[in-house]
DRENLUMZA-907772 format. One record per atom (N, C-alpha, C): x negated, z negated, y negated; residue in three letters. Coordinates in steps of 0.001 Angstrom, whole numbers, padded with zeros to 6 digits, always signed. Atoms other than C-alpha are relative to their C-alpha. Example, Ala and Ser with C-alpha at 12.3 -4.5 7.8 and 13.67 -1.06 7.14 Angstrom:
2
-000890+000000+001190Ala -012300-007800+004500Ala -000900+000000-001200Ala +000820+000060+001190Ser -013670-007140+001060Ser +000770-000730-001090Ser 
# end
This chain:
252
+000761-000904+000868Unk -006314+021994+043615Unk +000871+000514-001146Unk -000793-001103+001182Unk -003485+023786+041851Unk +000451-001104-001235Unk -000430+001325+001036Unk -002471+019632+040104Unk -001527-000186-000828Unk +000617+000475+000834Unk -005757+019638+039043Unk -000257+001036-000985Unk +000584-000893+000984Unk -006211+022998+037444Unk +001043-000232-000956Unk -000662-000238+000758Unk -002670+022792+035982Unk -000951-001302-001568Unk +000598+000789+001022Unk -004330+019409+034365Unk -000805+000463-000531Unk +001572-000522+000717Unk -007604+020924+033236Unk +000426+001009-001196Unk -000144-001236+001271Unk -005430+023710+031151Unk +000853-000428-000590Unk -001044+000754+001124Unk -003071+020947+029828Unk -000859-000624-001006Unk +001434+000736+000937Unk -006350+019169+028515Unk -000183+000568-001033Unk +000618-000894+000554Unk -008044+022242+027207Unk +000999+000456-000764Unk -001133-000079+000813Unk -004443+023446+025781Unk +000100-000781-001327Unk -000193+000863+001220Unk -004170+020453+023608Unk -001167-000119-000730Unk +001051+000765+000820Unk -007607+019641+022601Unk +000012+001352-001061Unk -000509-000780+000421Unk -006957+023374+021571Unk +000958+000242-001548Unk -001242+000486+001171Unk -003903+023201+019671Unk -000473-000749-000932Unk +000188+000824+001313Unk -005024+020333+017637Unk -001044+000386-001027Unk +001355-000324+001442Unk -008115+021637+016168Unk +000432+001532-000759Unk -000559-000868+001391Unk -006195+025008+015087Unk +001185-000232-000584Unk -000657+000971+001072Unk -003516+022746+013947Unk -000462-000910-001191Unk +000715+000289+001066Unk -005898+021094+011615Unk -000323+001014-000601Unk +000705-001685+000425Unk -007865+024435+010785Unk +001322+000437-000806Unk -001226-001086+000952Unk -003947+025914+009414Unk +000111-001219-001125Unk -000146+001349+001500Unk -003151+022146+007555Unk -001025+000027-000737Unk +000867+000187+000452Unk -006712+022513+006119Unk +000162+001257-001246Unk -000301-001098+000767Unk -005495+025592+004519Unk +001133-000182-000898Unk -001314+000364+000851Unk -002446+024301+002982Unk -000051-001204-001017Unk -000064+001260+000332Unk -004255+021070+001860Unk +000574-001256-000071Unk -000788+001423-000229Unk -002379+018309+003551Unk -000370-000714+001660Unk +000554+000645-001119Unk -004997+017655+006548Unk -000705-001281-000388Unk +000430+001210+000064Unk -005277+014123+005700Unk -000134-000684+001456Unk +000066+001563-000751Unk -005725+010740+007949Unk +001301+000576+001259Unk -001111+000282-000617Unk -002586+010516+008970Unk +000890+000849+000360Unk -000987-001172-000771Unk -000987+013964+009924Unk -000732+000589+000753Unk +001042-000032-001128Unk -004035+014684+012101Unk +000590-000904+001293Unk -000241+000923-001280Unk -003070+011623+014248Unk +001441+000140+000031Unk -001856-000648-000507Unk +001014+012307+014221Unk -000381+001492+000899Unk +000373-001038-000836Unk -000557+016008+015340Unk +000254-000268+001619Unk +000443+000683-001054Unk -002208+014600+017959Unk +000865-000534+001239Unk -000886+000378-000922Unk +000255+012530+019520Unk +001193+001167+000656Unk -001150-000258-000355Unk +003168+014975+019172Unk -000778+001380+000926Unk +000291-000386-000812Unk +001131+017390+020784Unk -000112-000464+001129Unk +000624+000519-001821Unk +000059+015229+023746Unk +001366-000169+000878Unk -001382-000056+000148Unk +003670+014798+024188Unk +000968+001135+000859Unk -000777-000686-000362Unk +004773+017971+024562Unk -000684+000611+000931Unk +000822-000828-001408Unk +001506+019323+026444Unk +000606-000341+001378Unk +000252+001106-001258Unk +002307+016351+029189Unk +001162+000430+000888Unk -001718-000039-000628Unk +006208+017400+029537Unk -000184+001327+000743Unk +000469-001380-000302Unk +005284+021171+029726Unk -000810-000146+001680Unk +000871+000027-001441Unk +002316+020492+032523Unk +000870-000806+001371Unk -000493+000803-001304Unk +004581+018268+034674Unk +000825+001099+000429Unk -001162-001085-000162Unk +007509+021499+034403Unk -000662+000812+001006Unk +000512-000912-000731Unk +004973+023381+035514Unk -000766-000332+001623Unk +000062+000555-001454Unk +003676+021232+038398Unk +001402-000256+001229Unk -001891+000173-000987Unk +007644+020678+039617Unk -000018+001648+000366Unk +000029-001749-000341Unk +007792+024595+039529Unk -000907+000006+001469Unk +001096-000466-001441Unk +004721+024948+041891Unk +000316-000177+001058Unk -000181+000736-000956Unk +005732+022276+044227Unk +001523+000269+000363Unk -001554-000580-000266Unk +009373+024035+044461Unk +001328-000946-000556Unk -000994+000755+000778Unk +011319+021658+042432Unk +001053+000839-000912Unk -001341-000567+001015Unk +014685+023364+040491Unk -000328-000721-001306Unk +000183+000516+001216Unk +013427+022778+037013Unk +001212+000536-000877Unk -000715-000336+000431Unk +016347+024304+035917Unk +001102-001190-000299Unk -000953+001280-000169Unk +018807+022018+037086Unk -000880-001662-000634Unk +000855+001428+000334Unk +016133+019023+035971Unk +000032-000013-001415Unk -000054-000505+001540Unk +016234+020698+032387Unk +001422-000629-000591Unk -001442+000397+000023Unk +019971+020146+032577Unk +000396-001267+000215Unk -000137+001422+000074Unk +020105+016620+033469Unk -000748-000646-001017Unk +000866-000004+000776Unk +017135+016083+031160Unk +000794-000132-001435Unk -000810-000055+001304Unk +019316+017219+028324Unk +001032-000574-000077Unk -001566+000991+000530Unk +022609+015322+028573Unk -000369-001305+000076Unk +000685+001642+000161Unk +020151+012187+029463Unk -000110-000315-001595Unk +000620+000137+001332Unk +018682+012698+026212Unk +001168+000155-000925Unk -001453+000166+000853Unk +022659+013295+024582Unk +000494-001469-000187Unk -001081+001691-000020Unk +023490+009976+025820Unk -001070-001168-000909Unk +001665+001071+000640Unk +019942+008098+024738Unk +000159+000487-001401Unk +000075-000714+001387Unk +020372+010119+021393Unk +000880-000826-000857Unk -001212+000482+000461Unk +023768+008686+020761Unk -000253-001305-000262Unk +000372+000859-000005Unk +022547+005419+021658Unk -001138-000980-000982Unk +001423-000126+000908Unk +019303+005374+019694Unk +000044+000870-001576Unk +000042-001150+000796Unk +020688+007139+016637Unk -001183-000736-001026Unk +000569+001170+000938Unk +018836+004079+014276Unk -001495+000857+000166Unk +001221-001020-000299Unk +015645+005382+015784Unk -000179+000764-000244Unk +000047-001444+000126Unk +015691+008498+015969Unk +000162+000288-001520Unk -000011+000142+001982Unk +016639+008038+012006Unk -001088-000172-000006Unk +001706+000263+000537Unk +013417+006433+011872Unk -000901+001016+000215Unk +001210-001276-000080Unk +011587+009433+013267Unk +000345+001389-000486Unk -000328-000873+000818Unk +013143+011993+011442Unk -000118-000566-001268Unk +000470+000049+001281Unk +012278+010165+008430Unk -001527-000258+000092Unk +001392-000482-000359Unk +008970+010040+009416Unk -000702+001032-000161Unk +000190-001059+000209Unk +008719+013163+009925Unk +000214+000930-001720Unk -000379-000221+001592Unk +010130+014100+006178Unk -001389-000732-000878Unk +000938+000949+000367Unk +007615+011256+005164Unk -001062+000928-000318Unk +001317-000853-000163Unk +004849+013257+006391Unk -000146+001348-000229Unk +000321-001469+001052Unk +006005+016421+004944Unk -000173+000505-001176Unk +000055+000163+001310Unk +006701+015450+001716Unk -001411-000889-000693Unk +001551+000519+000058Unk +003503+012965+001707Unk +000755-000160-001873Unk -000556+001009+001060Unk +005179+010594-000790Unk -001632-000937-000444Unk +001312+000447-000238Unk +001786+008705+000073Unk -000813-000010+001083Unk +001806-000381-001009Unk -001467+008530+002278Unk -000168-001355+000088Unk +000763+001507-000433Unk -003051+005548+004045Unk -001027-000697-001154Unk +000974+000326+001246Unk -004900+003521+001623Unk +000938+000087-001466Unk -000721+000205+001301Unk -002410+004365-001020Unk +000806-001827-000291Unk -000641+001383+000242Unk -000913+000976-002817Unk +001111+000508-000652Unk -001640+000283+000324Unk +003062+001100-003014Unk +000601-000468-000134Unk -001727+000790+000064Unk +006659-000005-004217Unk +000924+000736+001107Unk -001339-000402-000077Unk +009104+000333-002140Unk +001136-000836+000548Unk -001287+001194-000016Unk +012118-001193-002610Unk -000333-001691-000752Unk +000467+001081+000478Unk +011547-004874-002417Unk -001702-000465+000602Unk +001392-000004-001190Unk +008070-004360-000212Unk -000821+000960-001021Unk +000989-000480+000923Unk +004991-003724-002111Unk -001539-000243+000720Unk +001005-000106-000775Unk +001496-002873-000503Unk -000634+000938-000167Unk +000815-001754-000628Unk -001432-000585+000755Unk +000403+000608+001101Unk -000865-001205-001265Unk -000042+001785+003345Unk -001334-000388+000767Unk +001572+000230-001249Unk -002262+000774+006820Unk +000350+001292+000733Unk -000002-001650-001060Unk -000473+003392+008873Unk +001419+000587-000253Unk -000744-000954-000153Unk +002113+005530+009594Unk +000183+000310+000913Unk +000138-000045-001726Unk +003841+005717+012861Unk +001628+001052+000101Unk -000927-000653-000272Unk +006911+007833+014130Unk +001489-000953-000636Unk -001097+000621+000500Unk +009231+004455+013681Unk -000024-000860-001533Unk +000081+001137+000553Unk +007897+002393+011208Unk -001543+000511-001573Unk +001632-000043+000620Unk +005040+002583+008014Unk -000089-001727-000003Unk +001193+001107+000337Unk +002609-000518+007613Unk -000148-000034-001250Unk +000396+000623+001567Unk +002083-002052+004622Unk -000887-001187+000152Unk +001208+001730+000146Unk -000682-005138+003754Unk +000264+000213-001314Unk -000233+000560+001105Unk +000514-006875+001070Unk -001070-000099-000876Unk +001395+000718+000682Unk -002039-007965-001719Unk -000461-001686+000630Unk +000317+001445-000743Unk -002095-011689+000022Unk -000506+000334+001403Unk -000051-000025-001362Unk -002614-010195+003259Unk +000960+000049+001581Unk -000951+000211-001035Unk +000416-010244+005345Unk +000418+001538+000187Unk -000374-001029-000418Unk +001068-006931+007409Unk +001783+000102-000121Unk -001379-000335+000202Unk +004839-005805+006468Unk +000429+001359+000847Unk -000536-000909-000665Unk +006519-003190+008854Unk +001520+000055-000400Unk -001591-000499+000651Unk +009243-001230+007227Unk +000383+001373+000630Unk -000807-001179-000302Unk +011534+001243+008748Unk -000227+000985-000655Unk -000048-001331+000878Unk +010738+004914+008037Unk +001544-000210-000648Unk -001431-000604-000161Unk +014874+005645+007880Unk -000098-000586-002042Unk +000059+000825+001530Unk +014415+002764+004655Unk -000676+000570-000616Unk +000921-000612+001357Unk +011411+004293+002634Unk +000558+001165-000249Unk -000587-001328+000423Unk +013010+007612+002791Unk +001186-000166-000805Unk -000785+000245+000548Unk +016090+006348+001574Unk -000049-000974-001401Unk +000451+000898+001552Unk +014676+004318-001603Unk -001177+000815-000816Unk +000972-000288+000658Unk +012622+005127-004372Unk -001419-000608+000395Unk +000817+000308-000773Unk +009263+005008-003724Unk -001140-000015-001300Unk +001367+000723+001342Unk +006473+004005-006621Unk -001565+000286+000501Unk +001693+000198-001101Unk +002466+005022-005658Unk -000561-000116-001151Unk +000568+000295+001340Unk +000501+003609-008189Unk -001682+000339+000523Unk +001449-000491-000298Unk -002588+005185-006313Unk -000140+001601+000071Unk -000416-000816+000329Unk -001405+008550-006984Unk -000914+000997-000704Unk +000329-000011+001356Unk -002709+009342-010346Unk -001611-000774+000234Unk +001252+000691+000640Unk -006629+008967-011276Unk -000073-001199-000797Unk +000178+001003+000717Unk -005915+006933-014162Unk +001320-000870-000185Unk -000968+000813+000592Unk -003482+004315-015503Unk +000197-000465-001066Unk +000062+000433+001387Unk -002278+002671-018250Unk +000004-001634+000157Unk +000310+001854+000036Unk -002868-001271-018950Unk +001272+000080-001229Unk -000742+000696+001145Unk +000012-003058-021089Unk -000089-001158-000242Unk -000052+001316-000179Unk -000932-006060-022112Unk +000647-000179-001771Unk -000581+000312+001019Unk +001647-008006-024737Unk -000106-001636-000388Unk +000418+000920+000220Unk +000790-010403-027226Unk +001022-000621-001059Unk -000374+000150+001645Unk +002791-012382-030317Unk -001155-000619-000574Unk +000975+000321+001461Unk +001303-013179-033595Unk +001581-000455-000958Unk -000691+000296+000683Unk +002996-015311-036102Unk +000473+000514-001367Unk -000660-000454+000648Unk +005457-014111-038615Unk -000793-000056-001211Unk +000776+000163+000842Unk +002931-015239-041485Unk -001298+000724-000049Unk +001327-000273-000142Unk -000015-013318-040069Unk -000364+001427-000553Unk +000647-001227+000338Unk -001534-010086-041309Unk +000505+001174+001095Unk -000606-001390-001292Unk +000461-007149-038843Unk -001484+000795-000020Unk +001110-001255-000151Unk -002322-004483-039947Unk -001053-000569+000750Unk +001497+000327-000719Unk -004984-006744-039236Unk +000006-000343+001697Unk +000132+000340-001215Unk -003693-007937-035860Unk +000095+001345+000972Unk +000075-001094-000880Unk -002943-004366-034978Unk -001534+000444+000070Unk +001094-000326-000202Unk -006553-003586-035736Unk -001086-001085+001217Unk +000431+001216-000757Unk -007587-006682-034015Unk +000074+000547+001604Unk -000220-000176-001201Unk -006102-005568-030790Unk -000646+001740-000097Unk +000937-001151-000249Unk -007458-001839-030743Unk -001622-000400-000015Unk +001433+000409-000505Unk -010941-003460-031454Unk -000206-000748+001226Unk +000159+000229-001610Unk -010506-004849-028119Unk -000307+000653+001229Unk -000087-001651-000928Unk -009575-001843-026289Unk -001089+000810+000064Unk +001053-000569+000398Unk -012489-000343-028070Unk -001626-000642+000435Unk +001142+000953-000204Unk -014821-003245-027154Unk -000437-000044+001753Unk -000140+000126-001613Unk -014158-002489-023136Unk -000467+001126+000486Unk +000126-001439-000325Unk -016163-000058-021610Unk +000356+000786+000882Unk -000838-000724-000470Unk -013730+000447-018926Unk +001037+001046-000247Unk -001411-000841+000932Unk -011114+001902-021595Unk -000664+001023+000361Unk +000105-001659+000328Unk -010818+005438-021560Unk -000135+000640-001365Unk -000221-000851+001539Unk -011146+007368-024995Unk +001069+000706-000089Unk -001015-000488+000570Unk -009213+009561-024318Unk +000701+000170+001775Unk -001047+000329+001030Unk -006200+009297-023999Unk -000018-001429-000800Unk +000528+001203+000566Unk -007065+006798-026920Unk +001449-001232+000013Unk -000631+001407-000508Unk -005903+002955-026702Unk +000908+000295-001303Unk -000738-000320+000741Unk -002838+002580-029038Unk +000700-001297-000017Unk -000244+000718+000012Unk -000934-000027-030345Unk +001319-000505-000784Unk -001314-000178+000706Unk +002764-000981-031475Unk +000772-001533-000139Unk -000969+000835-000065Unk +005409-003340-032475Unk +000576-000036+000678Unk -000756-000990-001142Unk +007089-003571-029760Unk +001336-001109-000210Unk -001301+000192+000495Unk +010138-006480-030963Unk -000423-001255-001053Unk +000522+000982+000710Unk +010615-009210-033224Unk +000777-000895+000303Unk -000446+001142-000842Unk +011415-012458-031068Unk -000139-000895-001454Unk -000575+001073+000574Unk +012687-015784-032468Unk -001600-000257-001111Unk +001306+000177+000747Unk +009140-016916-033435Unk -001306+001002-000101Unk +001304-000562+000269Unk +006592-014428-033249Unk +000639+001452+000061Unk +000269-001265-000007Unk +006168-010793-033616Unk -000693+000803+001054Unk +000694-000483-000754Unk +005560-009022-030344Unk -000651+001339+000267Unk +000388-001360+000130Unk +002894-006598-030201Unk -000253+000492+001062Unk +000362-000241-001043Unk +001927-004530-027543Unk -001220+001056+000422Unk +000908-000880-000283Unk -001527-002850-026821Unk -000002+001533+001464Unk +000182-000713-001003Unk -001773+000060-024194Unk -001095+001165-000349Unk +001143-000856-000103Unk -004971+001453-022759Unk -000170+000899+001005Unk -000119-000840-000851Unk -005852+004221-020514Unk -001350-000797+000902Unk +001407+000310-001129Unk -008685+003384-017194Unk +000184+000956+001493Unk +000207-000703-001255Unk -009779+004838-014072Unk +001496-001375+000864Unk -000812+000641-000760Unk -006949+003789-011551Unk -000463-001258+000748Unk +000767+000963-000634Unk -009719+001863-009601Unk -000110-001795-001031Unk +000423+001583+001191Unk -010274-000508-012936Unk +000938-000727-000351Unk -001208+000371+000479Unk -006700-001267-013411Unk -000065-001594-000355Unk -000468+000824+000464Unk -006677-004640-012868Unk -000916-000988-000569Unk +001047+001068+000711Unk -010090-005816-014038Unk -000059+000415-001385Unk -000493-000212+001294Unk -009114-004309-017188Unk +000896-000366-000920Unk -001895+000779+000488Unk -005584-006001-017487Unk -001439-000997+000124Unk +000167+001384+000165Unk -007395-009617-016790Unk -001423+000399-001074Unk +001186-000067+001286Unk -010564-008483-019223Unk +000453-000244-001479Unk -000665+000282+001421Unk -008243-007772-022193Unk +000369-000787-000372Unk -001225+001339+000190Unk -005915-010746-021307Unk -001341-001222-000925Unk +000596+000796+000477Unk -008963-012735-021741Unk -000694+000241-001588Unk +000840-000580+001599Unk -010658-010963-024804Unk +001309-000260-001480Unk -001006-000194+001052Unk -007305-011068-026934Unk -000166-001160-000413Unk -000104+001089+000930Unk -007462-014936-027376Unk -000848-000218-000774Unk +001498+000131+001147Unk -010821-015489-029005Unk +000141+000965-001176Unk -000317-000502+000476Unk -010302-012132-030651Unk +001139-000077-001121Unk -001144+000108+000724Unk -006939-013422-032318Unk -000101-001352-000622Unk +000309+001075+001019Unk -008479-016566-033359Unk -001321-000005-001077Unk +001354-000156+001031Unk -011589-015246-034897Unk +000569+000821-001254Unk +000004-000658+001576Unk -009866-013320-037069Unk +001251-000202-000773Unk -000376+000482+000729Unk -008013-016011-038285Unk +001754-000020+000290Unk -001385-000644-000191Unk -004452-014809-036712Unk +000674-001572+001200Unk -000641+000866-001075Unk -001852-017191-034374Unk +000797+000538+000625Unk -001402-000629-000832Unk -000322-016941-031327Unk +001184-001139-000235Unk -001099+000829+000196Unk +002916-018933-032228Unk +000487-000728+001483Unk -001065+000832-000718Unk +004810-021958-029973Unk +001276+000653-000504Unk -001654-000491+000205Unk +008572-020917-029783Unk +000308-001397-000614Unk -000492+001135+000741Unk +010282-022815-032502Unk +001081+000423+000209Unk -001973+000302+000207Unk +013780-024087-033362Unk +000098-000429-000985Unk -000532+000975+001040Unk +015655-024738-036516Unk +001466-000933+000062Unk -000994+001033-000213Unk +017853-028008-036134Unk +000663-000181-001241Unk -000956+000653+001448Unk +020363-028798-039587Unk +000861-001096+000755Unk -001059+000808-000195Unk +021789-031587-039456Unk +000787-000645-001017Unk -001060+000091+001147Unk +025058-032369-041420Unk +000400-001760+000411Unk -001081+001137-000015Unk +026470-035454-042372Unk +001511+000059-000349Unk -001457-000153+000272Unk +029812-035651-041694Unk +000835-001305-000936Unk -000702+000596+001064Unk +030494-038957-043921Unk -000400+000087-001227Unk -000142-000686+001853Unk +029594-037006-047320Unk +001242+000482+000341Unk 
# end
């Protein structure tokens, strides 16, 4: 009787705990996905250790002395496991700082993805091809970290040349009537458009537009496609990379 009540108020304890552990994060605005379910666990965790202390107690067990072995176990496993234990202390940082959220699409490092989960040792990543990537918390904490899902909107850069002979004004107008022609663009902050160097053969320009984050990349391949027609209707070239060869005679 007394193993099952202790269980019934380890239950009720946690199911407890977690919902006014959400209820306070809901107040601070960082009761997302994924610190709900870290909650969760690390509660169940500690309810489970707690209710057993207290069942050894009942049943006349020296929890004292069990506390004490308990803890130099866990000195030696600590020592052993420091790699780990890195990983869940950056985890933990992870999830305080909330670098990103499930669903977010990230850089980090050389690993680039949508975040699937978030676990004590490890985050999840799914590539854009599909391949699940598991990267060491200890690593994302320790690298820069890129969320390009962050931010509502984005910016598109798409860069074009035009030949050294061609009309600059007109090709700069050329390319804003593009930007202008997309009804994904944003207004404002309005599309804009620059020199951006002047390579061997052509003159490279470079458009940049603003879009909802969602439109990013059907906006990059929209423009890509709209610029060529656009740059031949109005008479302009994209240049082949040339070379000038001299050649000397050496019996003059």
């Amino acid at each position: 009787l007394k193993t099952a009540i202790v269980i019934v108020l380890a239950y009720v304890a946690h199911k407890l705990f977690v919902c006014l552990l959400i209820k306070g994060l809901a107040k601070t605005k960082v009761a997302d996905e994924t610190v709900q379910k870290v909650a969760t666990k690390v509660s169940a965790y500690v309810i489970v250790f707690l209710a057993i202390l207290i069942l050894l107690e009942i049943y006349g067990v020296n929890t004292a002395s069990l506390i004490t072995i308990l803890g130099a176990a866990g000195l030696a496993v600590g020592l052993a496991l420091k790699d780990t234990l890195g990983n869940i202390a950056s985890g933990i940082f992870l999830l305080v700082m909330r670098p990103y959220k499930i669903g977010d699409y990230v850089d980090c490092g050389s690993v680039s993805g949508s975040i699937r989960a978030i676990g004590f040792f490890c985050t999840v990543l799914i590539t854009p091809d599909g391949i699940d990537v598991m990267v060491p918390n200890s690593l994302i904490a320790a690298a820069p970290v890129k969320n390009y899902s962050s931010s509502d909107r984005r910016r598109v850069d798409v860069t074009i040349g035009i030949a050294y002979g061609d009309d600059l004004q007109l090709a700069l107008k050329t390319l804003l009537d593009v930007a202008a022609a997309n009804e994904l663009v944003l207004k404002d902050p309005a599309a804009s458009v620059h020199v951006l160097k002047y390579d061997d053969s052509a003159i490279q320009l470079q458009l940049r537009a603003w879009c909802a984050n969602a439109d990013y990349w059907t906006v990059y391949w929209q423009i890509q496609e709209a610029l060529k027609g656009a740059i031949a209707a109005n008479g302009l070239n994209i240049p082949f990379p040339q070379r000038v060869v001299t050649f000397t005679n050496k019996a003059q």
